[in-house]
PyMOL CGO cylinders between C-alpha atoms (Angstrom):
from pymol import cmd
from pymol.cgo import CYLINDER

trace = [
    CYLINDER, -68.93, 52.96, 49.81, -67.37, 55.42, 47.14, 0.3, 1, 1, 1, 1, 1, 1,
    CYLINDER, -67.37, 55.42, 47.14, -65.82, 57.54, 50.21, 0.3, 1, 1, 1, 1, 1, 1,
    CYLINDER, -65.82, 57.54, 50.21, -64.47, 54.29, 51.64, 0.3, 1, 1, 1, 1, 1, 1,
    CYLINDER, -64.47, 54.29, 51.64, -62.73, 53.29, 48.41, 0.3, 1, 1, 1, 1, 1, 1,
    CYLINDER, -62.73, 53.29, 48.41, -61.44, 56.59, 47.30, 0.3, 1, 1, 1, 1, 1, 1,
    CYLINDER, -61.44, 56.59, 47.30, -60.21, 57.63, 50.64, 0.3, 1, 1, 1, 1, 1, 1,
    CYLINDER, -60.21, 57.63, 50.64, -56.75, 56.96, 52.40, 0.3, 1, 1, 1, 1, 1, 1,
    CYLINDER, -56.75, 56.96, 52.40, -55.00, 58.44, 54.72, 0.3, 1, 1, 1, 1, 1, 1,
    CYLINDER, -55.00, 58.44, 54.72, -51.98, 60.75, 54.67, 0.3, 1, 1, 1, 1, 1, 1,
    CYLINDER, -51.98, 60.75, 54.67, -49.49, 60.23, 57.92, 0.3, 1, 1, 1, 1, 1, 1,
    CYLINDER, -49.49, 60.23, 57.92, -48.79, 63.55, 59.69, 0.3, 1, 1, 1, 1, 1, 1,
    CYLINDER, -48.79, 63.55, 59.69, -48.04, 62.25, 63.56, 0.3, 1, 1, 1, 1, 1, 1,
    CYLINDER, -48.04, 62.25, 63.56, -49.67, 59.00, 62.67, 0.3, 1, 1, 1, 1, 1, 1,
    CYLINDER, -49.67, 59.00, 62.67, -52.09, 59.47, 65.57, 0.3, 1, 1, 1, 1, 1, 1,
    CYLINDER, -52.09, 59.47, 65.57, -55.35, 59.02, 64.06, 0.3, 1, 1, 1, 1, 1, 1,
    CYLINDER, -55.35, 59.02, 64.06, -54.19, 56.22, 61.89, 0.3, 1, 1, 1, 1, 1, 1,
    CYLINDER, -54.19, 56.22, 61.89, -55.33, 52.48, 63.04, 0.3, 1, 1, 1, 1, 1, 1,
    CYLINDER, -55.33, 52.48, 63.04, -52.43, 50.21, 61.79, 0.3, 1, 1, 1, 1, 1, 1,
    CYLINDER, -52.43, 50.21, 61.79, -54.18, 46.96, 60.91, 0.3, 1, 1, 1, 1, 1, 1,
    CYLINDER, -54.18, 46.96, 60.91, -57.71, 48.30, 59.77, 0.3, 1, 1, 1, 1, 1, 1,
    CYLINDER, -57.71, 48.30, 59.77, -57.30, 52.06, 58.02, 0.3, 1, 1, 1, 1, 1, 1,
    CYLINDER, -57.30, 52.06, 58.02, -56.09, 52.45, 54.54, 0.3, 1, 1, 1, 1, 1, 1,
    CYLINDER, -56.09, 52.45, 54.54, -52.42, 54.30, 54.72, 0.3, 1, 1, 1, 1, 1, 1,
    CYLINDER, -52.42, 54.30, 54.72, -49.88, 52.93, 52.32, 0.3, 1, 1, 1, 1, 1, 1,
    CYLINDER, -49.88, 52.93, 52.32, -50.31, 54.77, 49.38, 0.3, 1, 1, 1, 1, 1, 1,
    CYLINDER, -50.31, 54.77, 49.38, -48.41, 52.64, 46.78, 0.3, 1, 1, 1, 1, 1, 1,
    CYLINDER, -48.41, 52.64, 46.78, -49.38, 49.37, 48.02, 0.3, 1, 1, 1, 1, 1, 1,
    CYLINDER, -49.38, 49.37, 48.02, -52.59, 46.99, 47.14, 0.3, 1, 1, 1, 1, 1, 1,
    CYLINDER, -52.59, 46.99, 47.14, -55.73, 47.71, 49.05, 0.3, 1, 1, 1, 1, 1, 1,
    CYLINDER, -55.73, 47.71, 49.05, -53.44, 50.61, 50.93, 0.3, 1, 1, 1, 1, 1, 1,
    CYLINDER, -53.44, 50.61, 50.93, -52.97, 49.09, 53.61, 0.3, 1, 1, 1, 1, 1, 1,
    CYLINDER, -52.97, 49.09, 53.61, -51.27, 46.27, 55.76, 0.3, 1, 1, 1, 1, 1, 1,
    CYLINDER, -51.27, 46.27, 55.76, -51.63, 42.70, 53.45, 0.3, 1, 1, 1, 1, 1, 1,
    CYLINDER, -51.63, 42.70, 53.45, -50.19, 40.17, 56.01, 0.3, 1, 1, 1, 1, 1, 1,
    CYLINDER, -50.19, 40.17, 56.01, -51.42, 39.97, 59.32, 0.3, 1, 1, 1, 1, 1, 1,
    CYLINDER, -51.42, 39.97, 59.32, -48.82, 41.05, 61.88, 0.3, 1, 1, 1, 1, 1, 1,
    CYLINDER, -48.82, 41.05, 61.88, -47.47, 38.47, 65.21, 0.3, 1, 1, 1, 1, 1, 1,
    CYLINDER, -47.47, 38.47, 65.21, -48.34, 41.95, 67.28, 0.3, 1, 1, 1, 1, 1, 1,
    CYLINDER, -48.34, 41.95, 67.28, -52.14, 41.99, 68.35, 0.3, 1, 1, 1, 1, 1, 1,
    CYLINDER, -52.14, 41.99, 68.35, -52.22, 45.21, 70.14, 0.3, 1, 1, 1, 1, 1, 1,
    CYLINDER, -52.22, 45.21, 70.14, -56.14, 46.51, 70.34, 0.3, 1, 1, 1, 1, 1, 1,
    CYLINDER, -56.14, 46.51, 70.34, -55.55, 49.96, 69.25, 0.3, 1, 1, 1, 1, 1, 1,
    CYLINDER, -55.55, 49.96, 69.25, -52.08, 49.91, 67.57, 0.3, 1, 1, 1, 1, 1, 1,
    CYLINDER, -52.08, 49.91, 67.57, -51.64, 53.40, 66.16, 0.3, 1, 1, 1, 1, 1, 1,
    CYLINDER, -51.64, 53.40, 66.16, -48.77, 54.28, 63.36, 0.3, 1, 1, 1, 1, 1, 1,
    CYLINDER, -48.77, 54.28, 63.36, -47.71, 57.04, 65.53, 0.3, 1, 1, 1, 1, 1, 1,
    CYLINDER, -47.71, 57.04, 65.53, -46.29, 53.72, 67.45, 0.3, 1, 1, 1, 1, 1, 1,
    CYLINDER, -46.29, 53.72, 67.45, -44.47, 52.66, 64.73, 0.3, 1, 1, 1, 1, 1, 1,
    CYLINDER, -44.47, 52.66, 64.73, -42.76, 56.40, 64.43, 0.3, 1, 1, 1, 1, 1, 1,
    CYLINDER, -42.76, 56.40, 64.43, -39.20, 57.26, 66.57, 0.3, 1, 1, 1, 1, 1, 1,
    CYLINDER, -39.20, 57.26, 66.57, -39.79, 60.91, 67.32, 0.3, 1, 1, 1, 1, 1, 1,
    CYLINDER, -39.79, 60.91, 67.32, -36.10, 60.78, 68.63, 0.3, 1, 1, 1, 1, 1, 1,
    CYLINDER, -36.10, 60.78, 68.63, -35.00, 61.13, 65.11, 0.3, 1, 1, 1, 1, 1, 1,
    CYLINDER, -35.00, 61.13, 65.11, -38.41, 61.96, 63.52, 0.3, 1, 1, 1, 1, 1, 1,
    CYLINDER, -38.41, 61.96, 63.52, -38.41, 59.36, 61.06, 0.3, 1, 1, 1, 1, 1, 1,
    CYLINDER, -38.41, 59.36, 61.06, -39.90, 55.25, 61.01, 0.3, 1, 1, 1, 1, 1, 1,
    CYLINDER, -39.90, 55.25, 61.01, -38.88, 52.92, 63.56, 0.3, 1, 1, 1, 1, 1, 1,
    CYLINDER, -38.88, 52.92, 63.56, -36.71, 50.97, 61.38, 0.3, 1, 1, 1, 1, 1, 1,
    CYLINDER, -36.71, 50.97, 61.38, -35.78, 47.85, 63.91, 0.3, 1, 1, 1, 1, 1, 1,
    CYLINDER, -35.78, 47.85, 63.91, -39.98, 48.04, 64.91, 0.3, 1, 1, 1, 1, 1, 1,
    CYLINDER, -39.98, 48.04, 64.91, -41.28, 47.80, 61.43, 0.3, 1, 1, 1, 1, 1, 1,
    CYLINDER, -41.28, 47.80, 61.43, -39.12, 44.84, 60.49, 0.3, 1, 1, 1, 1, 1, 1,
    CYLINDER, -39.12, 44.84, 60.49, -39.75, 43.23, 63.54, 0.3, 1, 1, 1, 1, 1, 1,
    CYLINDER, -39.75, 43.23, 63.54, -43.49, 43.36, 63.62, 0.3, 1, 1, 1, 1, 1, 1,
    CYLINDER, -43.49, 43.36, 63.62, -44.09, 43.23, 59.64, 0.3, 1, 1, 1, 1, 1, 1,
    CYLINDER, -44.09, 43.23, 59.64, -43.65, 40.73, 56.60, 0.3, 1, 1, 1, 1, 1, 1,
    CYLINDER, -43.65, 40.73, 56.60, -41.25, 42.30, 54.54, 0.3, 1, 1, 1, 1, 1, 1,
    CYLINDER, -41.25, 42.30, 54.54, -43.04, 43.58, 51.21, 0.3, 1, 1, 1, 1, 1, 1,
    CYLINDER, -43.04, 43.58, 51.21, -45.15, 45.88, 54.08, 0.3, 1, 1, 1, 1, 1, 1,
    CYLINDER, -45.15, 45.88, 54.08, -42.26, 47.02, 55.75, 0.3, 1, 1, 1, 1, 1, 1,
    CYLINDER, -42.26, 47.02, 55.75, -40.35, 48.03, 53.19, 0.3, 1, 1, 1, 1, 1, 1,
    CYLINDER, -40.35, 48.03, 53.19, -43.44, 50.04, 51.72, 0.3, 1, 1, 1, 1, 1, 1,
    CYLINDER, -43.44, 50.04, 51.72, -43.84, 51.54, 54.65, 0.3, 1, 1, 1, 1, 1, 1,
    CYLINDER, -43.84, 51.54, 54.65, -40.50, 53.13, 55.18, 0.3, 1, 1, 1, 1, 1, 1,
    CYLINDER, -40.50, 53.13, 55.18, -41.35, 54.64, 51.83, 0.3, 1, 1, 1, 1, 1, 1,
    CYLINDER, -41.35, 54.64, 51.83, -43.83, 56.80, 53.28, 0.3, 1, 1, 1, 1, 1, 1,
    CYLINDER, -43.83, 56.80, 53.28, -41.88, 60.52, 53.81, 0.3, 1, 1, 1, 1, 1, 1,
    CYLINDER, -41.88, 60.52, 53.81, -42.94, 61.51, 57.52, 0.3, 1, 1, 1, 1, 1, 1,
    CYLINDER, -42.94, 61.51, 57.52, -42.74, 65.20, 57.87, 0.3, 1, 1, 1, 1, 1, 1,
    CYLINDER, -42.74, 65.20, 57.87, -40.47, 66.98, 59.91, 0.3, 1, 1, 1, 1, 1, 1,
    CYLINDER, -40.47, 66.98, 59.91, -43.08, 68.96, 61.72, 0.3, 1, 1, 1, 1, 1, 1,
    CYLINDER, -43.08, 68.96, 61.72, -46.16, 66.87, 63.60, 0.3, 1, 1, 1, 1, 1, 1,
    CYLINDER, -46.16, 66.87, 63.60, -48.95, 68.15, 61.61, 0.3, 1, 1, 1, 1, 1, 1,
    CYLINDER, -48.95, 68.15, 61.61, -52.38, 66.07, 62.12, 0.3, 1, 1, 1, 1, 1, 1,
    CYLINDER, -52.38, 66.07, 62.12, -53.04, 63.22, 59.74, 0.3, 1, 1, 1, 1, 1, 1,
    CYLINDER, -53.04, 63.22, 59.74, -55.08, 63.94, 56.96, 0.3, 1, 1, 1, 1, 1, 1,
    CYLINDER, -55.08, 63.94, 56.96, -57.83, 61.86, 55.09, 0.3, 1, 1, 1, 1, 1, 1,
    CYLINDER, -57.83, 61.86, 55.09, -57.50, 62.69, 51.12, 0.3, 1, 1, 1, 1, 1, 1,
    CYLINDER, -57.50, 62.69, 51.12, -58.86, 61.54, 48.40, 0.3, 1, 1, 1, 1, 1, 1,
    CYLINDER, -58.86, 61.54, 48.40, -56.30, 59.57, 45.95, 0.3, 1, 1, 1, 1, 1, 1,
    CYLINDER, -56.30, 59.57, 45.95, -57.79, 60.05, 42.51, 0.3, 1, 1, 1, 1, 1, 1,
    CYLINDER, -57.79, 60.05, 42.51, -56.74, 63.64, 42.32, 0.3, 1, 1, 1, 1, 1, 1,
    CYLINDER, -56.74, 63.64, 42.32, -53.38, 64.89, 42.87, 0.3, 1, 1, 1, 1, 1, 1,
    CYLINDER, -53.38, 64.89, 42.87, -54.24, 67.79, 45.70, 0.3, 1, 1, 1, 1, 1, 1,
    CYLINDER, -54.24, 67.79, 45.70, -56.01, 64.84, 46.91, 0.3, 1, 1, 1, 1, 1, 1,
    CYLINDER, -56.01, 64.84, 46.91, -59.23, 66.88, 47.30, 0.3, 1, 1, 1, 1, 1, 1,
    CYLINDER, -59.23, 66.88, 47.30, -62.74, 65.16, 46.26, 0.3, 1, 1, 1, 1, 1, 1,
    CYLINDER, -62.74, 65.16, 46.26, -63.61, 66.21, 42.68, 0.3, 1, 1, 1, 1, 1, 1,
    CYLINDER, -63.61, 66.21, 42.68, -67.04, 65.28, 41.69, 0.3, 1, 1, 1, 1, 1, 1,
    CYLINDER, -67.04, 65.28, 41.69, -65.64, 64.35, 37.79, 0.3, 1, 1, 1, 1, 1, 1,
    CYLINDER, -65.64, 64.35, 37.79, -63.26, 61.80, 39.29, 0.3, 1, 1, 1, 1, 1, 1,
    CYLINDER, -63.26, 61.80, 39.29, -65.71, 60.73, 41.73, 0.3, 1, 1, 1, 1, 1, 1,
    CYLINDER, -65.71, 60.73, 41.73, -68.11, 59.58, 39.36, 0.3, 1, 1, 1, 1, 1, 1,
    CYLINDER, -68.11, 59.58, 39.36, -64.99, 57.40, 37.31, 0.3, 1, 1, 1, 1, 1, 1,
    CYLINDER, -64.99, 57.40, 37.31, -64.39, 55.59, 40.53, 0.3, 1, 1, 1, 1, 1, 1,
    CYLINDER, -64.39, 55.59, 40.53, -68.10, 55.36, 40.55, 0.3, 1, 1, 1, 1, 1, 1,
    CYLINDER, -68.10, 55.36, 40.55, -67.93, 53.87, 37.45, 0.3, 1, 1, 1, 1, 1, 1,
    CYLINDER, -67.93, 53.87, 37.45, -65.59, 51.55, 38.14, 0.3, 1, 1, 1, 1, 1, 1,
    CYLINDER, -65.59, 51.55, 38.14, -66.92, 49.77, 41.21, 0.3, 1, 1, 1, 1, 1, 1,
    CYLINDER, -66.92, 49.77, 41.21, -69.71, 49.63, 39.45, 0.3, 1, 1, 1, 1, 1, 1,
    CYLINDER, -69.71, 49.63, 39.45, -67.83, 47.20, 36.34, 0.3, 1, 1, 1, 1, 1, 1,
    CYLINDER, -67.83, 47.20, 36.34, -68.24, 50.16, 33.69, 0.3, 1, 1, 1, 1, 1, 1,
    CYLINDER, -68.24, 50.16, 33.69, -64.69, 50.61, 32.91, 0.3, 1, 1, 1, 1, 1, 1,
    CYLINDER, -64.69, 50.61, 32.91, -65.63, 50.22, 29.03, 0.3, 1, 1, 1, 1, 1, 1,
    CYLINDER, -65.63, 50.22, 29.03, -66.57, 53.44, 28.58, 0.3, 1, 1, 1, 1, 1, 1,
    CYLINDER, -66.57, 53.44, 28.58, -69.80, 52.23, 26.61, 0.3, 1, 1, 1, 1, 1, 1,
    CYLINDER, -69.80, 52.23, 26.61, -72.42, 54.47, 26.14, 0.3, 1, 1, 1, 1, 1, 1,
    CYLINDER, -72.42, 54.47, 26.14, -75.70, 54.48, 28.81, 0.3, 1, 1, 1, 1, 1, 1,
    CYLINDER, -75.70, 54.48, 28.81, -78.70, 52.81, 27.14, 0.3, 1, 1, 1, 1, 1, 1,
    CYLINDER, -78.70, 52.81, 27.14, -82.27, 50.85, 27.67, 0.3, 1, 1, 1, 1, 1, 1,
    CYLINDER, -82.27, 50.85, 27.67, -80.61, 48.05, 25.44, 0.3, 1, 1, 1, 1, 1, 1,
    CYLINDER, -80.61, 48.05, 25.44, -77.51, 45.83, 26.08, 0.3, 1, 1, 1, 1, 1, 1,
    CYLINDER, -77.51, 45.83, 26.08, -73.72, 45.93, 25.07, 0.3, 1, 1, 1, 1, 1, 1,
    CYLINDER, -73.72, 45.93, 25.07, -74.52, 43.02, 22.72, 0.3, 1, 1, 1, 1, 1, 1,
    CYLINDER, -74.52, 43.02, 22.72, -76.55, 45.09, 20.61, 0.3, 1, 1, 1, 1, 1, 1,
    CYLINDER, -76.55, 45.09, 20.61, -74.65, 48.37, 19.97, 0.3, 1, 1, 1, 1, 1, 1,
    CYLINDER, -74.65, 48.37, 19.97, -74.81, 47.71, 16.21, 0.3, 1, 1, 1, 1, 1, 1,
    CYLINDER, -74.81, 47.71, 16.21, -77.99, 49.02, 15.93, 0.3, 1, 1, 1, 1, 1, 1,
    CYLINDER, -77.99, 49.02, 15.93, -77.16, 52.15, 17.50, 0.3, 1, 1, 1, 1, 1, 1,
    CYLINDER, -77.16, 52.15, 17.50, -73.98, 52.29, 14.85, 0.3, 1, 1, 1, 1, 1, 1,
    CYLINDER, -73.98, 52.29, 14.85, -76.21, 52.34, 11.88, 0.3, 1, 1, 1, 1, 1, 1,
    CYLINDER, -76.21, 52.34, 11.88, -78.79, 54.57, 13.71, 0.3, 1, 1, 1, 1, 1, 1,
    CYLINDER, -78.79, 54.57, 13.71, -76.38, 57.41, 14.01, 0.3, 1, 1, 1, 1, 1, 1,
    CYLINDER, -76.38, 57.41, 14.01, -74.25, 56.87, 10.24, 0.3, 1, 1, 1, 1, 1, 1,
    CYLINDER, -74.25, 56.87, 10.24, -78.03, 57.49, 8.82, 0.3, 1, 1, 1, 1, 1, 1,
    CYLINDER, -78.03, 57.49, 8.82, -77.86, 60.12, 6.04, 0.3, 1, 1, 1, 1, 1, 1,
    CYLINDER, -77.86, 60.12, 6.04, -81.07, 61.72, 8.36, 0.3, 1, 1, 1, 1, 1, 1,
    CYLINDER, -81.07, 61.72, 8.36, -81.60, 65.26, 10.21, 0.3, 1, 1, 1, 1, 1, 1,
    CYLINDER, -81.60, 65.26, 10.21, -79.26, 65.37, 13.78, 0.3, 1, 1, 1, 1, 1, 1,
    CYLINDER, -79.26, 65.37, 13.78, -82.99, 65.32, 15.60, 0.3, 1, 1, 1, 1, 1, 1,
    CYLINDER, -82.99, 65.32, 15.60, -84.10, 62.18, 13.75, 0.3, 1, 1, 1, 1, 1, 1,
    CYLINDER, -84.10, 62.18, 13.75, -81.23, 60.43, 15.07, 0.3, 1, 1, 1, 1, 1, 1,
    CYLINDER, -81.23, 60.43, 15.07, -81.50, 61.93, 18.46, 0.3, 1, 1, 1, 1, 1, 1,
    CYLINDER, -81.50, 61.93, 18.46, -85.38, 61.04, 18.71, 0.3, 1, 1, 1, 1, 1, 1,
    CYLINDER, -85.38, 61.04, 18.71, -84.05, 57.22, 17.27, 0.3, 1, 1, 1, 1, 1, 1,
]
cmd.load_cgo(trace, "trace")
């Protein structure tokens, strides 16, 4: 589940991409397609969507076959000039690599803890008590035991 939300891909020849189902527009809610496309092709790759005439999107294609907010985020996307594989990264770090620190944020936030509170056997509604139990003029291990 944390892989699957914290993973998109990166378009190289756009041959391991699935159009409609994988997660591929970086800058764009849920990463991927929003409004379902006219076009019901089974296996409709993005490398379809690419002229390799002139290396770059199929303009005339992509406004064809998509609602306009996806096409124009998709002729956002930089295609490189080489065909290098597609890559799967991970978009909550910048060399899109899977870091264990930002792994357990996004962890954090599926999970509705976006507070930042601290982890305890009593609820948010009572953090007062933990407040006074840590101003307490008392040794650090008192505190800590408390």
């Amino acid at each position: 589940m944390l892989a699957k939300q914290g993973c998109y891909w990166r378009v190289g020849a756009g041959s391991s991409i699935r159009v409609l189902e994988d997660k591929w527009i970086l800058n764009h809610p849920k990463n991927k397609v929003l409004f379902p496309t006219e076009n019901d092709e089974w296996e409709w790759r993005v490398s379809d969507l690419i002229d390799w005439s002139v290396n770059g999107w199929d303009k005339e294609r992509i406004y064809m076959c998509f609602n306009q907010f996806d096409a124009e985020e998709i002729l956002k996307i930089l295609l490189s000039r080489r065909q290098v594989n597609d890559r799967l990264v991970w978009k909550f770090c910048r060399k899109g690599k899977y870091e264990v620190k930002s792994g357990y944020h996004v962890a954090r936030m599926l999970d509705g803890d976006i507070n930042g509170r601290e982890e305890s056997s009593v609820s948010m509604g009572d953090h007062r008590v933990w407040n006074m139990l840590w101003q307490l003029h008392v040794p650090s291990k008192i505190k800590v035991f408390g």
